[in-house]
gemmi code that builds the backbone of each chain (N, CA, C; Angstrom):
import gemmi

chains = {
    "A": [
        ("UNK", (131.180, 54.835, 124.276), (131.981, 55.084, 125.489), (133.409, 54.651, 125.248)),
        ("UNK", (133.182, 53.486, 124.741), (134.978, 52.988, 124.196), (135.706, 53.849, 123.404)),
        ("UNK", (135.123, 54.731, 122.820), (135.515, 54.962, 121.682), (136.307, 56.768, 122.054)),
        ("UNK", (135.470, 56.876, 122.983), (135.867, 57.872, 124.285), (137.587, 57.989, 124.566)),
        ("UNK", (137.171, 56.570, 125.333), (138.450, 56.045, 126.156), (139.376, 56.260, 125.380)),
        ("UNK", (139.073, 55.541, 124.327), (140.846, 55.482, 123.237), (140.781, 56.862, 122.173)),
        ("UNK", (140.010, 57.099, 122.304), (140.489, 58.990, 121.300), (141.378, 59.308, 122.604)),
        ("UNK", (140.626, 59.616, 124.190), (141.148, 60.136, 125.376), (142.845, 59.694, 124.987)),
        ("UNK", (143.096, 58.352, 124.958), (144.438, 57.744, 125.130), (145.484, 58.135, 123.800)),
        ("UNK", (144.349, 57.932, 122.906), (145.505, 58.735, 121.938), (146.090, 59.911, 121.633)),
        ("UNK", (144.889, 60.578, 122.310), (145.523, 62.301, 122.427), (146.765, 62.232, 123.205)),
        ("UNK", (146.308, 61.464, 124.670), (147.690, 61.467, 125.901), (149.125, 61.394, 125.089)),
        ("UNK", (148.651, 59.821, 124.201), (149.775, 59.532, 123.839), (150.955, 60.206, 122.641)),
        ("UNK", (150.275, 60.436, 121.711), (151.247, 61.406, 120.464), (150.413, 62.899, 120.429)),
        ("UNK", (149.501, 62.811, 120.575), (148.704, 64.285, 119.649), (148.966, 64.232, 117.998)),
        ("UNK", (148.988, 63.111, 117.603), (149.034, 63.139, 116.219), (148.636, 61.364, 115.937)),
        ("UNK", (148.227, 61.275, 114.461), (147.813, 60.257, 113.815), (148.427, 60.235, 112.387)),
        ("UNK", (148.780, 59.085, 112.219), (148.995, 59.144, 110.506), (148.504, 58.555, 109.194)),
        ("UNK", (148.318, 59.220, 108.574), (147.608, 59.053, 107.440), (148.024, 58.289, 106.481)),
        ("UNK", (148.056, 57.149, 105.955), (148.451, 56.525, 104.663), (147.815, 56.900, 103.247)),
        ("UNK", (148.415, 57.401, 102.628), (147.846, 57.987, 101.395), (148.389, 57.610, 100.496)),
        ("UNK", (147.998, 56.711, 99.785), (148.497, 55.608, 98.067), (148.273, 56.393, 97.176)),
        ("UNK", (149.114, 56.203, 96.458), (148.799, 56.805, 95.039), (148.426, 55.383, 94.022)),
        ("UNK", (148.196, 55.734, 93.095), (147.881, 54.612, 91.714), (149.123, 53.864, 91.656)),
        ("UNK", (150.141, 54.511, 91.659), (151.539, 53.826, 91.176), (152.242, 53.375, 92.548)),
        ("UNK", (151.688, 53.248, 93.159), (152.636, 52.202, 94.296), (152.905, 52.976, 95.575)),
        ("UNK", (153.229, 54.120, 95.101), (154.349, 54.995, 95.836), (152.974, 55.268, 97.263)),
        ("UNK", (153.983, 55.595, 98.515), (152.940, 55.871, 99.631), (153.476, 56.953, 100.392)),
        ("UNK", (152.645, 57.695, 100.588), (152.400, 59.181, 100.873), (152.120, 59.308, 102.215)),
        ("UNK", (153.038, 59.899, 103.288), (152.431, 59.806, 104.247), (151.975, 61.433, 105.131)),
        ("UNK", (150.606, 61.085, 105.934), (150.195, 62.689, 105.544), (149.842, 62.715, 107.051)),
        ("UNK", (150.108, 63.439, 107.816), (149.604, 64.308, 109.064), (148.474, 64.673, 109.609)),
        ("UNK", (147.605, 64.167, 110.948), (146.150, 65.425, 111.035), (146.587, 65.222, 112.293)),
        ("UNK", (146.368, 66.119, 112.860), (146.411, 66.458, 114.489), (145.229, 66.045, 115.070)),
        ("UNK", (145.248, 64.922, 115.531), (143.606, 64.781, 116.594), (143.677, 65.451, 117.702)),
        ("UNK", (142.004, 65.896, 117.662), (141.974, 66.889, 118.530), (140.569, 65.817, 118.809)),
        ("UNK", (140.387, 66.433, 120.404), (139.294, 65.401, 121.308), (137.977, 65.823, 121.422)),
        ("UNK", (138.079, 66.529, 120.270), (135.987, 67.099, 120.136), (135.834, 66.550, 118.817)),
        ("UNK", (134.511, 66.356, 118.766), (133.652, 65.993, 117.447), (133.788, 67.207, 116.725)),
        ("UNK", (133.252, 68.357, 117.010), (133.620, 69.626, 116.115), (134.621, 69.560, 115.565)),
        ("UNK", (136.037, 69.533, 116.398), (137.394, 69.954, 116.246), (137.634, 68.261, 115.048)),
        ("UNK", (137.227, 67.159, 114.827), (137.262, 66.156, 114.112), (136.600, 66.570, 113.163)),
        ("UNK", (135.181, 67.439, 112.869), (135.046, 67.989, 111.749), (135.737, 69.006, 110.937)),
        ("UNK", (136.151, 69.678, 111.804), (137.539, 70.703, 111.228), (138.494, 70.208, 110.623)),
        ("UNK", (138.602, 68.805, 110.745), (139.858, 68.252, 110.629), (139.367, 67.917, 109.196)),
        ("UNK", (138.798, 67.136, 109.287), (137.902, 66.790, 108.136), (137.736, 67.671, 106.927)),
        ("UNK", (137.494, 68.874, 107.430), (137.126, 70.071, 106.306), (139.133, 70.519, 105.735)),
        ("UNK", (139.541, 70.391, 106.705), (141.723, 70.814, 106.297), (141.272, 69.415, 105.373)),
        ("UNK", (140.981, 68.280, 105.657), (141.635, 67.114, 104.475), (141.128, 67.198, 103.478)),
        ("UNK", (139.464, 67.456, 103.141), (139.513, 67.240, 101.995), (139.376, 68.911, 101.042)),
        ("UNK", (139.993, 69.489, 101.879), (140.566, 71.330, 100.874), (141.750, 70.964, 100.890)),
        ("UNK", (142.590, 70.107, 101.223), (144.355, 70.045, 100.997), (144.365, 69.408, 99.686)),
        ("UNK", (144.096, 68.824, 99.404), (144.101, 68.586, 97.727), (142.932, 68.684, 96.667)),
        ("UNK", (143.447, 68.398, 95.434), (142.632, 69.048, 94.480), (141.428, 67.828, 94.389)),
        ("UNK", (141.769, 66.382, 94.692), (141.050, 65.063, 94.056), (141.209, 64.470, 95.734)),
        ("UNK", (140.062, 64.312, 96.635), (140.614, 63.468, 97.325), (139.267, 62.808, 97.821)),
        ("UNK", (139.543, 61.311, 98.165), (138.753, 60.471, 98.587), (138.525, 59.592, 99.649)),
        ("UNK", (137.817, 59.383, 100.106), (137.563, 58.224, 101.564), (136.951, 57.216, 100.520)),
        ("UNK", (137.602, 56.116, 100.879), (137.290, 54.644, 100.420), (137.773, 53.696, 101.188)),
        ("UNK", (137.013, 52.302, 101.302), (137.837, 51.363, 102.274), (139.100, 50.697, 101.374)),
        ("UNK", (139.852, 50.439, 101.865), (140.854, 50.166, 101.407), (141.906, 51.074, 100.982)),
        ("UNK", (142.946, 50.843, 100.217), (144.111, 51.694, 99.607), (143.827, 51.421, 97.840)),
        ("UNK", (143.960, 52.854, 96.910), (144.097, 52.538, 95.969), (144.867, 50.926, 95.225)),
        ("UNK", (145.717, 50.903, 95.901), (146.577, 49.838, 95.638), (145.865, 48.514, 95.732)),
        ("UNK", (144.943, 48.449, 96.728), (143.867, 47.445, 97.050), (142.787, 47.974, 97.727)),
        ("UNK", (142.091, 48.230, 96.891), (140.596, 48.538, 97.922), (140.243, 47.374, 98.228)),
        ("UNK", (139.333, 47.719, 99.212), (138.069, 46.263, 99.925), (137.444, 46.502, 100.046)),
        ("UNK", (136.595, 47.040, 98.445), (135.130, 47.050, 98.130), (134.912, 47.165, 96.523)),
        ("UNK", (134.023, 46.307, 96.593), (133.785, 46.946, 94.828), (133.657, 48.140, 94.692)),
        ("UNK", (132.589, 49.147, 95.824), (132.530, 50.627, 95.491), (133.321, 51.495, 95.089)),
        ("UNK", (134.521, 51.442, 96.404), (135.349, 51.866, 96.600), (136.466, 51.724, 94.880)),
        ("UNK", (136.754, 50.420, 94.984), (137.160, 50.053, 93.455), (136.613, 50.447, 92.228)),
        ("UNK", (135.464, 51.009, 92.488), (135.209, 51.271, 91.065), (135.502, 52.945, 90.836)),
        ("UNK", (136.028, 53.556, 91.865), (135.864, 54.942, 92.557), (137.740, 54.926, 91.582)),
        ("UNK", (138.531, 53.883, 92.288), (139.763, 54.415, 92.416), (140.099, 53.789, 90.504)),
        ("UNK", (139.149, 52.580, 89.738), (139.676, 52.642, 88.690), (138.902, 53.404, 87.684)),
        ("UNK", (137.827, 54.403, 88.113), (137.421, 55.307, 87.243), (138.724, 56.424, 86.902)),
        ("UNK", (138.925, 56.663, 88.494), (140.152, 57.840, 88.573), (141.543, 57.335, 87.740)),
        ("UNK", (141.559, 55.887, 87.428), (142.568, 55.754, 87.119), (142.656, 55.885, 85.402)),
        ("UNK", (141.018, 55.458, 84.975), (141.297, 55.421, 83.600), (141.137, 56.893, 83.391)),
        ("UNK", (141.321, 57.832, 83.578), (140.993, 59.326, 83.272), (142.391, 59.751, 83.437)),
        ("UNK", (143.281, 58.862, 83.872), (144.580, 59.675, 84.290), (144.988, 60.007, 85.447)),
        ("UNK", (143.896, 60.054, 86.205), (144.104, 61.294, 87.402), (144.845, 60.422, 88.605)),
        ("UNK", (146.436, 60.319, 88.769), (147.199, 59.523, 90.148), (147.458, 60.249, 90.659)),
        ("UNK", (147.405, 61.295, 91.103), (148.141, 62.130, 92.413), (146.543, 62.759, 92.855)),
        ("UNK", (146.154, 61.946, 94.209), (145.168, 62.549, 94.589), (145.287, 61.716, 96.190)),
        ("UNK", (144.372, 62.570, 97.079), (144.635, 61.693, 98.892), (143.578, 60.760, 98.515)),
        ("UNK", (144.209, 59.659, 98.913), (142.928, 58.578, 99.413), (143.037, 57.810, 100.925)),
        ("UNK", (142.203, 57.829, 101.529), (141.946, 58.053, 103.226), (141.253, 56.561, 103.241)),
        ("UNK", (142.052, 55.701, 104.021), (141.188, 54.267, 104.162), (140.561, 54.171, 105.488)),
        ("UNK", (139.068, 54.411, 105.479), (138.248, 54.320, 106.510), (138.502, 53.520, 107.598)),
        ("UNK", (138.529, 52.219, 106.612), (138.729, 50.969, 107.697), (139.786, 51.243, 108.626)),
        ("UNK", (141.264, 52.636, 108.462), (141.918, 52.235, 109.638), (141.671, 53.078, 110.671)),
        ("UNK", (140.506, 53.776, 110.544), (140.239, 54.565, 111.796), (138.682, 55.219, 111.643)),
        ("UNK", (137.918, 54.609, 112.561), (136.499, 54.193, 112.861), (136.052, 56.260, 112.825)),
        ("UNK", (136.781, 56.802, 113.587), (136.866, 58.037, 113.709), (135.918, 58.628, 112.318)),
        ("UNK", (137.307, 58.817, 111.114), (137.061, 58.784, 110.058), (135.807, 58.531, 109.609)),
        ("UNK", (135.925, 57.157, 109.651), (134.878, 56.671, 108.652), (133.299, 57.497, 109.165)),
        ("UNK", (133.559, 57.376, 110.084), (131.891, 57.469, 110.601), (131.853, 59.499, 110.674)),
        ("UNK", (133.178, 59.995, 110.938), (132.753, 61.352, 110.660), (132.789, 61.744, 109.570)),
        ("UNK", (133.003, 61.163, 108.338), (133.173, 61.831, 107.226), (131.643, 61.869, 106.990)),
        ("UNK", (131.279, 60.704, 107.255), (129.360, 60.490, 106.618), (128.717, 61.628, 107.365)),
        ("UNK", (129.040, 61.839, 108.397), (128.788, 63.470, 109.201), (129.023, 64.565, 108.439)),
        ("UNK", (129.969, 64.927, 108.181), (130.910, 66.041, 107.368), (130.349, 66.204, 106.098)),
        ("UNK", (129.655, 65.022, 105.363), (129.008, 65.533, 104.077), (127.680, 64.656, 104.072)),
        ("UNK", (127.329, 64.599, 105.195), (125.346, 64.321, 105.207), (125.587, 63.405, 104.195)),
        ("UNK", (126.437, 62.087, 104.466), (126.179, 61.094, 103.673), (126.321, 60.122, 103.862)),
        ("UNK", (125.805, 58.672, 104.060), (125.633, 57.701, 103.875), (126.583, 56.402, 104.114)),
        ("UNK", (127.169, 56.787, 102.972), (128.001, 55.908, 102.327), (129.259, 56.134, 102.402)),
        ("UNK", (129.957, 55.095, 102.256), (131.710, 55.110, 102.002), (131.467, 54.325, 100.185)),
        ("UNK", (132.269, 54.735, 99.278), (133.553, 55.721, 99.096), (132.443, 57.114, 98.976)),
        ("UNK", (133.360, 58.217, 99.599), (132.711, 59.499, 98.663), (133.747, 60.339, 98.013)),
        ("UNK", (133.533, 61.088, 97.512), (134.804, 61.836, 96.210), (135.133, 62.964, 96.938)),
        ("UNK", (135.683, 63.985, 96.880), (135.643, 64.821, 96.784), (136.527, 66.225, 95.769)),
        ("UNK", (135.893, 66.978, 95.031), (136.475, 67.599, 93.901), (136.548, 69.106, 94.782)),
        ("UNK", (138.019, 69.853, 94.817), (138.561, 70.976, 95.421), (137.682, 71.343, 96.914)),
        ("UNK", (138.070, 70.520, 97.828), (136.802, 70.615, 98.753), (135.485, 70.526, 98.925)),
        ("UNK", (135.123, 70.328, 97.456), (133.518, 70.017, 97.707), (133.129, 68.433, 97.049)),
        ("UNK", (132.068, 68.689, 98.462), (131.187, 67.003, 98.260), (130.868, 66.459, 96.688)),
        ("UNK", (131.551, 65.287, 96.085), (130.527, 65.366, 94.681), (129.782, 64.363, 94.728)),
        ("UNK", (130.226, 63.098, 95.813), (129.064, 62.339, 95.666), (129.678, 60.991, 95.949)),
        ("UNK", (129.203, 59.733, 95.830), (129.918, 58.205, 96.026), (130.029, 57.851, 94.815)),
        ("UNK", (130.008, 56.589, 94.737), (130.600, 55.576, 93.320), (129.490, 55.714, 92.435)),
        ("UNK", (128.337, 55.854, 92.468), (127.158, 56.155, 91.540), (127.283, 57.434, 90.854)),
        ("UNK", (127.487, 58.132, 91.511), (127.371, 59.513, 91.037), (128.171, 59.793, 89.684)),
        ("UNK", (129.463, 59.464, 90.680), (131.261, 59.373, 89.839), (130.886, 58.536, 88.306)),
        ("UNK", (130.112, 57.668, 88.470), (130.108, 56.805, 87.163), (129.550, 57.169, 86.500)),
        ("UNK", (128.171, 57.735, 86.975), (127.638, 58.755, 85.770), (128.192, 59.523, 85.344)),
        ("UNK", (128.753, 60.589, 85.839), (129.481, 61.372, 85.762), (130.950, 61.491, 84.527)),
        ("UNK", (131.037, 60.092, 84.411), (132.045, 58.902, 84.073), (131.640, 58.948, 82.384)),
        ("UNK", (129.979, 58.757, 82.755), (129.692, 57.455, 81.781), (128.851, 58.660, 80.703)),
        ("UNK", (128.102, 59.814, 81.145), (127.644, 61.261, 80.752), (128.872, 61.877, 80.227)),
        ("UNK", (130.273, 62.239, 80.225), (131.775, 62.875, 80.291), (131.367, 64.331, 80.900)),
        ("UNK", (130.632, 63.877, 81.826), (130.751, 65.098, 83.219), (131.793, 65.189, 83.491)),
        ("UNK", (132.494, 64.046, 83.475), (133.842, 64.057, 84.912), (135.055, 64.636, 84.380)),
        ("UNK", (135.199, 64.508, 82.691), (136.233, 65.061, 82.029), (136.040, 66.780, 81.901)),
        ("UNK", (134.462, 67.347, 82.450), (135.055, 68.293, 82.231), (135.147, 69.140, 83.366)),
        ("UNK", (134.533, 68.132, 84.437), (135.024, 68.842, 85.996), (136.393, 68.730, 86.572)),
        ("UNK", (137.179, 67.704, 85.655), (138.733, 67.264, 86.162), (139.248, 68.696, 85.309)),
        ("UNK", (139.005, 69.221, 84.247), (139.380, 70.104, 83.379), (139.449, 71.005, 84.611)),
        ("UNK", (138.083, 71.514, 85.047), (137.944, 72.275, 85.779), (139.216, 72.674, 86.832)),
        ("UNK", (139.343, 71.264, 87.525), (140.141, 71.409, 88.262), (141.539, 71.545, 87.501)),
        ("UNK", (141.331, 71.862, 86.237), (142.429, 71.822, 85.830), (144.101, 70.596, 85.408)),
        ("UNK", (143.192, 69.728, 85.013), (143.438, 67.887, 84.982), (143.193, 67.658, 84.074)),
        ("UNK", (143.847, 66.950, 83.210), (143.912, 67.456, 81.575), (143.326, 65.281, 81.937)),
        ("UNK", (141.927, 65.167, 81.640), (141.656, 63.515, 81.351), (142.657, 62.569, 80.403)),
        ("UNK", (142.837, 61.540, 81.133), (143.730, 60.628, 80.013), (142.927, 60.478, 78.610)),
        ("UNK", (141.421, 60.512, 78.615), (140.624, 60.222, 77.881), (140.350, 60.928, 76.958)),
        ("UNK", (141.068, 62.276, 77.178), (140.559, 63.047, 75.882), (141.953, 62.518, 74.918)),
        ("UNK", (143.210, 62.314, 75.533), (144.174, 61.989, 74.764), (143.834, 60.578, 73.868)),
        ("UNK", (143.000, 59.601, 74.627), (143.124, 58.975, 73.594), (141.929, 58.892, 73.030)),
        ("UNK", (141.465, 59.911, 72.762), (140.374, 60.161, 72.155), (140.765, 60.763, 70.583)),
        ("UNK", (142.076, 61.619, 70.783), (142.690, 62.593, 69.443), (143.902, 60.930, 69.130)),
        ("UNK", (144.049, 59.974, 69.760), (144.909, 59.203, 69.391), (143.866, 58.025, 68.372)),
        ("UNK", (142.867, 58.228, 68.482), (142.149, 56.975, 67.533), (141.697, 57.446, 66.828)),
        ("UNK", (141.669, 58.789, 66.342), (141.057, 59.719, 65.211), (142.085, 59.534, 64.072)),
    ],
    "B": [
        ("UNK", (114.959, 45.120, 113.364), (113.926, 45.759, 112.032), (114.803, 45.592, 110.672)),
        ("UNK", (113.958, 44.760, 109.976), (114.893, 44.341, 108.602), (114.388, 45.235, 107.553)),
        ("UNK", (115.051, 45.509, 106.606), (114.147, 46.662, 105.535), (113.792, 45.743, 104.449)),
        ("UNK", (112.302, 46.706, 104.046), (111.594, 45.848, 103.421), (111.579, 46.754, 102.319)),
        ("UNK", (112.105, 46.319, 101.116), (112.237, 46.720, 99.551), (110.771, 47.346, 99.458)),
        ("UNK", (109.410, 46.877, 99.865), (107.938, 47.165, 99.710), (108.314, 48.832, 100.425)),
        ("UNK", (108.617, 49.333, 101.814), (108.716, 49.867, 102.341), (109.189, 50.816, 101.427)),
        ("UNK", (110.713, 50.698, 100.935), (111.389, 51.750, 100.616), (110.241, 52.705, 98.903)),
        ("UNK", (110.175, 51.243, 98.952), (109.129, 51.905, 97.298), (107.994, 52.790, 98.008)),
        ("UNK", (107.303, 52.433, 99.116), (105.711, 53.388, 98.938), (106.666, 54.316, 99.724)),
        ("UNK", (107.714, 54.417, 100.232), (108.275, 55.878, 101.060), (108.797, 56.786, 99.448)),
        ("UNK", (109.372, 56.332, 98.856), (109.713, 56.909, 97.676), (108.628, 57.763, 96.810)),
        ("UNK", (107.870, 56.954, 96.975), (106.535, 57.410, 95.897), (106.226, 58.151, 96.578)),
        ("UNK", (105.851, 58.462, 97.949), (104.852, 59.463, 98.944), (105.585, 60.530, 99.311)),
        ("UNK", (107.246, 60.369, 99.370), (107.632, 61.577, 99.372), (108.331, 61.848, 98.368)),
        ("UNK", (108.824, 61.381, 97.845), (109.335, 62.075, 96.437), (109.201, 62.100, 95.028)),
        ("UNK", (107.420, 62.127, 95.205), (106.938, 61.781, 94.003), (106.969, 60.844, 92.716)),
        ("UNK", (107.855, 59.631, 93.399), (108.433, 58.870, 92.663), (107.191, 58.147, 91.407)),
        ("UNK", (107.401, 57.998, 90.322), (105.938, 57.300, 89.476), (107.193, 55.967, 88.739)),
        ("UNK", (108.191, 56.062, 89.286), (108.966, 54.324, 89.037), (110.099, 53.839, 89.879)),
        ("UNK", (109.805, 53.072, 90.695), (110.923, 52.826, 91.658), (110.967, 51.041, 91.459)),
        ("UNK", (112.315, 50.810, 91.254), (112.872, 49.328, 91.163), (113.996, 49.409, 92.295)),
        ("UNK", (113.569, 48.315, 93.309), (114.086, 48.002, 94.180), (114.770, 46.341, 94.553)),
        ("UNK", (116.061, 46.421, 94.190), (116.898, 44.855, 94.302), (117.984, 44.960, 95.192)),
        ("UNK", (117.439, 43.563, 96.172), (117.873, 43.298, 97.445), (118.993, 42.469, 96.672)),
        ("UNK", (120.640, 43.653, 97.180), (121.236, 43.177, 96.478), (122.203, 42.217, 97.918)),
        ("UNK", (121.578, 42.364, 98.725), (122.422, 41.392, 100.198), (123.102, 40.342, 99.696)),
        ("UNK", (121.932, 39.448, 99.276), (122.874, 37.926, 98.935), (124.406, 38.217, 98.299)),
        ("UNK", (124.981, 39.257, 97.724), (126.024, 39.268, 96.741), (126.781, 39.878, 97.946)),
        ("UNK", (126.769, 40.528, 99.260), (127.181, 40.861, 99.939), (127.272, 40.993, 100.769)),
        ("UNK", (127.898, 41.199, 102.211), (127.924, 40.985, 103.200), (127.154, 41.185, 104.166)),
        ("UNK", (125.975, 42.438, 103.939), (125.193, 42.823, 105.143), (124.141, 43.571, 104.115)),
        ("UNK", (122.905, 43.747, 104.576), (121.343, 44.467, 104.136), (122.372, 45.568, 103.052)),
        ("UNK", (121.994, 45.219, 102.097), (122.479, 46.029, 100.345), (121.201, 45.790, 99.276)),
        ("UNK", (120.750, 47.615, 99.157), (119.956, 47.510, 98.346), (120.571, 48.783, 96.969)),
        ("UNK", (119.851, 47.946, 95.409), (120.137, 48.937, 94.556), (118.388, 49.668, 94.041)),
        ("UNK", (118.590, 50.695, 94.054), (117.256, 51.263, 93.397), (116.869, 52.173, 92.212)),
        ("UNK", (116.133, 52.244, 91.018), (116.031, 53.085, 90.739), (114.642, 53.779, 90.320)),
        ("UNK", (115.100, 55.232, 91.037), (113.947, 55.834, 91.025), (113.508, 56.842, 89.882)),
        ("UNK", (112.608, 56.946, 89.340), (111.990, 57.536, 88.112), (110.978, 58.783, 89.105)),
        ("UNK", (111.312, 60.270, 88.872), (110.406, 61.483, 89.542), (110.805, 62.594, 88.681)),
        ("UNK", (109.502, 63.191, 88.578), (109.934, 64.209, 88.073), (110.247, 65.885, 88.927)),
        ("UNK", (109.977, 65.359, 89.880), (110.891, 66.044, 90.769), (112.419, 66.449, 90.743)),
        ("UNK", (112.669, 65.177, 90.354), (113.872, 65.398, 89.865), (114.850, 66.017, 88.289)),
        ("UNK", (113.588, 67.061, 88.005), (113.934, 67.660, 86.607), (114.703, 69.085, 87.099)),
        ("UNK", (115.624, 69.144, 86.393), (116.636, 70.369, 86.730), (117.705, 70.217, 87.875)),
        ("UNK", (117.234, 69.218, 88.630), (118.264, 68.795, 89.812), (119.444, 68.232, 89.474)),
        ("UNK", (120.555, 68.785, 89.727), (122.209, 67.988, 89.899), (121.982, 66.811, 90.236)),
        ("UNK", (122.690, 65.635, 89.869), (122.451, 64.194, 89.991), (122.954, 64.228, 92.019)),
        ("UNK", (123.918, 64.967, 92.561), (124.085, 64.756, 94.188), (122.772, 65.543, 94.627)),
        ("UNK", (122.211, 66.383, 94.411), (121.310, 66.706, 94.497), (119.281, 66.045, 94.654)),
        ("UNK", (119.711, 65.191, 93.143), (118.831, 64.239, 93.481), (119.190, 63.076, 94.814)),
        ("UNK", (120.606, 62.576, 94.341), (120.646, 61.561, 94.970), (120.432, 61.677, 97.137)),
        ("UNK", (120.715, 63.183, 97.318), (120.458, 63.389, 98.479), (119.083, 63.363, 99.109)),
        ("UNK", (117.854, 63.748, 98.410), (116.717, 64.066, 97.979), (116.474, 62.332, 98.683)),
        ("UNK", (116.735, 61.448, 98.087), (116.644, 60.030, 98.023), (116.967, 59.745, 99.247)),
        ("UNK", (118.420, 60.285, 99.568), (118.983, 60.095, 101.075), (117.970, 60.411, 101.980)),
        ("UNK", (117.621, 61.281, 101.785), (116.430, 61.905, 103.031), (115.560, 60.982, 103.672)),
        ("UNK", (114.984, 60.908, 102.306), (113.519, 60.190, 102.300), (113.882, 59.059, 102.989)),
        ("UNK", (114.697, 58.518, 102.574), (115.272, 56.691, 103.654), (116.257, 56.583, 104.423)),
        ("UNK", (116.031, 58.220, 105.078), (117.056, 58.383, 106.226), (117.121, 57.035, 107.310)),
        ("UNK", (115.924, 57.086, 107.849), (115.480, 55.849, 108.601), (116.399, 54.677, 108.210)),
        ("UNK", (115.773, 54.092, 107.099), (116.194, 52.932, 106.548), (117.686, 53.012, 106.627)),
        ("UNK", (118.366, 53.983, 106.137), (119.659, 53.871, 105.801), (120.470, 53.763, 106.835)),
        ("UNK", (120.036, 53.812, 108.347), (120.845, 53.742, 109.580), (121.468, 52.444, 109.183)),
        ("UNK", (120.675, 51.511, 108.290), (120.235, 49.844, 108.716), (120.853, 49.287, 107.642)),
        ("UNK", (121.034, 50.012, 106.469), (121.472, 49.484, 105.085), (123.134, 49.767, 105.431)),
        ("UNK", (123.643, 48.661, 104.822), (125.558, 48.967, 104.304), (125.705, 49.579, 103.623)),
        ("UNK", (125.162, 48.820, 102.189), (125.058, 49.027, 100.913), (124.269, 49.787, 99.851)),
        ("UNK", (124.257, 51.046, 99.622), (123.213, 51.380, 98.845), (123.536, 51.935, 97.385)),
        ("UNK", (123.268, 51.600, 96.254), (123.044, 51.804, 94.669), (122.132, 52.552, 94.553)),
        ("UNK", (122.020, 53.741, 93.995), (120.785, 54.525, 93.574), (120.988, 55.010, 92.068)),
        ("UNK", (119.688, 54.974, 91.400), (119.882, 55.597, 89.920), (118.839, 56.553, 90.293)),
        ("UNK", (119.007, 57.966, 89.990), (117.804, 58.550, 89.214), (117.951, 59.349, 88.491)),
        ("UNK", (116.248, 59.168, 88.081), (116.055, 59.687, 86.757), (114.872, 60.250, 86.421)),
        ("UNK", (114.840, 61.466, 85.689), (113.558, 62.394, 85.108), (112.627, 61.003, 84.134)),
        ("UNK", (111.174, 61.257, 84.303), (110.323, 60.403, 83.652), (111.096, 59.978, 82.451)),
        ("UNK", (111.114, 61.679, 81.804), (112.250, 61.624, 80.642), (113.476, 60.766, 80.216)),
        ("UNK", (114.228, 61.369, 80.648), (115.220, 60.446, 80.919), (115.361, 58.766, 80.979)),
        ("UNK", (114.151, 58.502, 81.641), (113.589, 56.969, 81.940), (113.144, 56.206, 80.964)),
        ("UNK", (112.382, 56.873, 79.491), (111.660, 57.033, 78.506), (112.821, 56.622, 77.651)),
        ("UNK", (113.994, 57.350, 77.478), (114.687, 57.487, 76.330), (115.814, 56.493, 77.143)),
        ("UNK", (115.807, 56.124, 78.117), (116.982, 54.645, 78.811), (116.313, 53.078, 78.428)),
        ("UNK", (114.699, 53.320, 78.062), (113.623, 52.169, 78.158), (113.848, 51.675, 76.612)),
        ("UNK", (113.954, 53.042, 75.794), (114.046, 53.032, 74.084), (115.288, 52.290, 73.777)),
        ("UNK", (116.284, 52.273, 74.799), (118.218, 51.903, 74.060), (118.081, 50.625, 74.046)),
    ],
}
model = gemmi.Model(1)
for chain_id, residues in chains.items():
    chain = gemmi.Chain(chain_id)
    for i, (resn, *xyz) in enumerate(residues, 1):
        res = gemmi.Residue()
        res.name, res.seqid = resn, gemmi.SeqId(i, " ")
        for name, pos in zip(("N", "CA", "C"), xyz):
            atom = gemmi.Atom()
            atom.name, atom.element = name, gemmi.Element(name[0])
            atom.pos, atom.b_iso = gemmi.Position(*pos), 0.0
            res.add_atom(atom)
        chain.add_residue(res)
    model.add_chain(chain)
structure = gemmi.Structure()
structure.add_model(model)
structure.setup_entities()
């Protein structure tokens, strides 16, 4: 019911929310969603964020500092592969979020990934993925050249 | 209703054919009911690892209202065989 009240009040008040989006290197990104006062219309929203970029993630915290091991192990997988320009969405600052994303991809858990709009999974997945070199060749995919293959031709 | 590691194993086995499930109550290291598991099915042969791991989701839909924290491994018998050998 509370939770009612203050979506109600925040619509009154801006019709907009803002997004903090970190990158690896410091720099902070700030990104736009229009709240709208339906659960549907919050899944819509949901589906624009994670098709607006190629790499993007819900985790608690900010790359810069997560506040979770999960989450952390999410943002320094991405980091040893190279990959810094991607959205990362910190749950913790809006309950909204957090709890519709686990809606939005029938899942569970916070952090979850997501690769060109689609679901790939949380911090387990990613590490296999990681730890198999799945992930180097789905970043390929996306067209993301892994830090890892470079220094892979650098110790040869 | 607290979850009981016993629980999650015979739900595993009965619905998802599980023939090895290791279940560690990983709470103490963290803040609220955190469990890691891993499950051995061969159900899970040919399945995408989100695929399995949803499979898993299902089955402890229940449970998972209740859990924070959840770790999952799985893995084909196979697979399990040649992780047991390293």
């Amino acid at each position: 019911m509370n939770s009612i009240v203050r979506t109600t009040a925040r619509c009154l008040r801006s019709g907009a929310w803002q997004y903090r989006t970190a990158q690896t290197n410091g720099d902070l990104l700030t990104g736009r969603a229009r709240l709208m006062c339906s659960s549907s219309a919050a899944q819509k929203t949901l589906e624009e964020m994670v098709k607006k970029d190629k790499v993007v993630v819900f985790i608690k915290g900010t790359p810069a500092q997560p506040m979770c091991g999960f989450s952390n192990a999410v943002v320094q997988i991405l980091r040893m592969h190279g990959v810094d320009s991607y959205a990362a969405y910190n749950v913790l600052d809006d309950q909204d979020i957090r709890q519709g994303i686990k809606t939005f991809s029938n899942w569970p858990t916070i952090p979850q990934v997501f690769f060109n709009g689609e679901f790939v999974g949380g911090c387990d997945i990613l590490l296999q993925m990681h730890q198999s070199g799945d992930l180097v060749e789905e970043l390929q995919k996306l067209g993301i050249r892994s830090a890892l293959l470079d220094q892979e031709k650098e110790s040869k | 209703m607290s979850v009981n590691p016993d629980l999650l194993r015979e739900k595993l086995t009965a619905e998802i054919g599980a023939i090895h499930v290791d279940v560690e109550d990983t709470s103490p290291n963290r803040c609220a009911a955190s469990f890691k598991v891993l499950v051995v099915s061969p159900q899970f042969e040919g399945k995408p690892l989100l695929q399995r791991h949803r499979m898993v989701n299902n089955c402890l839909a229940e449970e998972l209202k209740e859990i924070h924290a959840f770790e999952q491994k799985t893995l084909t018998p196979e697979q399990w065989e040649k992780q047991k050998a390293q």
